[in-house]
C-alpha positions in Angstrom: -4.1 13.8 -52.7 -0.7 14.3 -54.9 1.3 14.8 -51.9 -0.4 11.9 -50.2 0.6 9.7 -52.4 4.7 10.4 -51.1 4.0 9.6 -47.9 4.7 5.7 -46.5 3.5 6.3 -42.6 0.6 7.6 -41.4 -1.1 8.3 -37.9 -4.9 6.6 -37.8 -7.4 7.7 -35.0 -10.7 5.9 -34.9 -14.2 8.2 -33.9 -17.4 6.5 -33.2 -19.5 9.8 -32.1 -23.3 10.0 -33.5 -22.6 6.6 -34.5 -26.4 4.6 -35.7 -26.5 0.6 -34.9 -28.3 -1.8 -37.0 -31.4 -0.3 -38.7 -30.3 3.3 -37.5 -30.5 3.5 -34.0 -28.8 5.5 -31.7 -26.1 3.8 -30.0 -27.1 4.5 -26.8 -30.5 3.2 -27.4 -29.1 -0.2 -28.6 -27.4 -0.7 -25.8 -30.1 0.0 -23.5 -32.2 -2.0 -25.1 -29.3 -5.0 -25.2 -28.7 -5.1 -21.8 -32.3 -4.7 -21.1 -32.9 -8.1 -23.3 -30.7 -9.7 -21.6 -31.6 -8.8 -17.9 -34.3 -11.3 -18.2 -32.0 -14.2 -19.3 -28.9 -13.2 -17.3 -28.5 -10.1 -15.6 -24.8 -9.9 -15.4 -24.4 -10.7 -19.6 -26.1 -7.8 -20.4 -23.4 -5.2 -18.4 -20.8 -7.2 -19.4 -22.3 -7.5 -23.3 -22.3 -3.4 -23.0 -18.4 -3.5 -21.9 -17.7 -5.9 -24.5 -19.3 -3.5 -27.3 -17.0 -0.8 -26.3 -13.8 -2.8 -25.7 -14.0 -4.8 -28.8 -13.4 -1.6 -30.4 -9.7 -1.2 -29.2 -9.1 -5.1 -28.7 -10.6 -6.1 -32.2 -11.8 -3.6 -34.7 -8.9 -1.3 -34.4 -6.3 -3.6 -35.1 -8.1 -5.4 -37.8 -8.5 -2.4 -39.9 -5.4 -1.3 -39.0 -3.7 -4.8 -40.1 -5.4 -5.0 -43.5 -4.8 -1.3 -44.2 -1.3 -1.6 -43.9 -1.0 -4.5 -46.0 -3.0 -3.3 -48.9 -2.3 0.0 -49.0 1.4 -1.0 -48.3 1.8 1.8 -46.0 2.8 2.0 -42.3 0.3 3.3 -39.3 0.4 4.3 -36.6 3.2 6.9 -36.8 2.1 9.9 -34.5 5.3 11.9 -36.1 3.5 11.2 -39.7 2.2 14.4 -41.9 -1.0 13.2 -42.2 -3.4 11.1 -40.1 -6.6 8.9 -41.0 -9.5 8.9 -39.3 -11.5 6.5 -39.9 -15.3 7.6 -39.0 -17.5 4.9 -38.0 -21.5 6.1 -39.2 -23.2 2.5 -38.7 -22.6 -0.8 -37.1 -24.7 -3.6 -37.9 -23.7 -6.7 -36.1 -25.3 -9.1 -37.9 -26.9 -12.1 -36.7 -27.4 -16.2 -36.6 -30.6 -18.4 -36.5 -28.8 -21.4 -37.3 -29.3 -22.2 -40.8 -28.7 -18.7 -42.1 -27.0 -16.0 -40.6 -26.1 -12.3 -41.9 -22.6 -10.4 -41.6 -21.2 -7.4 -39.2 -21.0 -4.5 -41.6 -20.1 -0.8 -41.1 -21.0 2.5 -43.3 -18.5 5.5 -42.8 -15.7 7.6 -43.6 -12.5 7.7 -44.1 -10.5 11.2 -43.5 -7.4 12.0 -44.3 -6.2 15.5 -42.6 -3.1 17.4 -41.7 -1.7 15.7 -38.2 -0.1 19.3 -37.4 -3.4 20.8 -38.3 -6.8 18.3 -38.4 -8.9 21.0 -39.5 -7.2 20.8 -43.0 -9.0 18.3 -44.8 -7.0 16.8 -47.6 -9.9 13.9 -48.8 -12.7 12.2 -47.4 -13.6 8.8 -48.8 -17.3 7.7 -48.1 -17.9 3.5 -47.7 -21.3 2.0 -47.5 -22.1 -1.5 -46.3 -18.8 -3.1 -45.9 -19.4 -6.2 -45.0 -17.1 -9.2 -43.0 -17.5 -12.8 -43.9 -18.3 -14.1 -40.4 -21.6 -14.6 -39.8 -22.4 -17.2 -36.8 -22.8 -17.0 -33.0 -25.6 -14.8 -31.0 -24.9 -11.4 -28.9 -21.8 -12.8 -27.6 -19.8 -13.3 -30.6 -21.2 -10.4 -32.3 -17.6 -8.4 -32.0 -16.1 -10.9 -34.1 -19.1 -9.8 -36.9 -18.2 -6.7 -36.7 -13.8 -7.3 -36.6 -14.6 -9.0 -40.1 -16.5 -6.1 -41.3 -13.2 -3.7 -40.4 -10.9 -6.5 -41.6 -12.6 -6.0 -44.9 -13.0 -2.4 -45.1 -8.9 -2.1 -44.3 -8.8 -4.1 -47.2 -10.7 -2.0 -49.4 -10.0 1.2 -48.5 -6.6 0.0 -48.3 -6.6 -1.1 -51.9 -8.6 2.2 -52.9 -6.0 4.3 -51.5 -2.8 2.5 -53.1 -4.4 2.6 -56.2 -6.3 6.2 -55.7 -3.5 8.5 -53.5 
């Protein structure tokens, strides 16, 4: 990470494939079963819940990380002309949950790589993060997204932190 630690701009991309939700299920099973939940109550929530879940990726999560990793790492992102590019690797979602008097955190588990934007394949470090979790922590299925934006806020943070002091 020695040359790394030169740069100030990098590229991020963001990949979500074989990703596990809440107590490792497949994605698409969770969303199956969300939308099927919610056909009973409201038929039209559930489809739009399922947009939501991918949208909120590029409208929240994204830009959250992307935010706090620029500011603790002190670096800039995105820069596609950049040497090297991040990806971050999202393994687990968890989106956390209310029942009024207590509630429980979004949190994510993943990785973060950084490779060669000219060539991807060369892998110059991969930093593994495990339960990373926001501070939000009310609402049902509809404000679940903003569970889950807190978790990347905070991982940005960290991994932000981890790769001023580490790269």
């Amino acid at each position: 990470m020695k040359d790394v630690k030169k740069e100030k701009s990098f590229n991020i991309t963001f990949a979500y494939d074989s990703m596990l939700v809440g107590r490792n299920v497949d994605e698409s099973r969770f969303l199956t079963d969300l939308e099927d939940r919610w056909k009973v109550k409201d038929p039209a929530k559930g489809a739009e819940l399922v947009k939501k879940w991918y949208s909120d990726r590029t409208r929240l999560y994204e830009p959250a990380f992307i935010k706090s990793f620029k500011r603790y790492a002190i670096v800039e992102m995105p820069d596609v002309q950049a040497k090297y590019t991040l990806i971050l690797k999202t393994k687990r979602t968890e989106g956390g949950w209310d029942a009024w008097v207590t509630g429980h955190s979004g949190l994510i588990d993943g990785e973060l790589w950084v490779v060669e934007t000219a060539d991807p394949r060369n892998v110059i470090a991969i930093i593994g993060f495990n339960e990373l979790m926001g501070k939000y922590d009310i609402g049902g299925d509809l404000e679940m997204g903003l569970r889950i934006e807190s978790a990347y806020d905070f991982a940005g943070r960290v991994l932000g932190d981890f790769f001023r002091r580490k790269s």
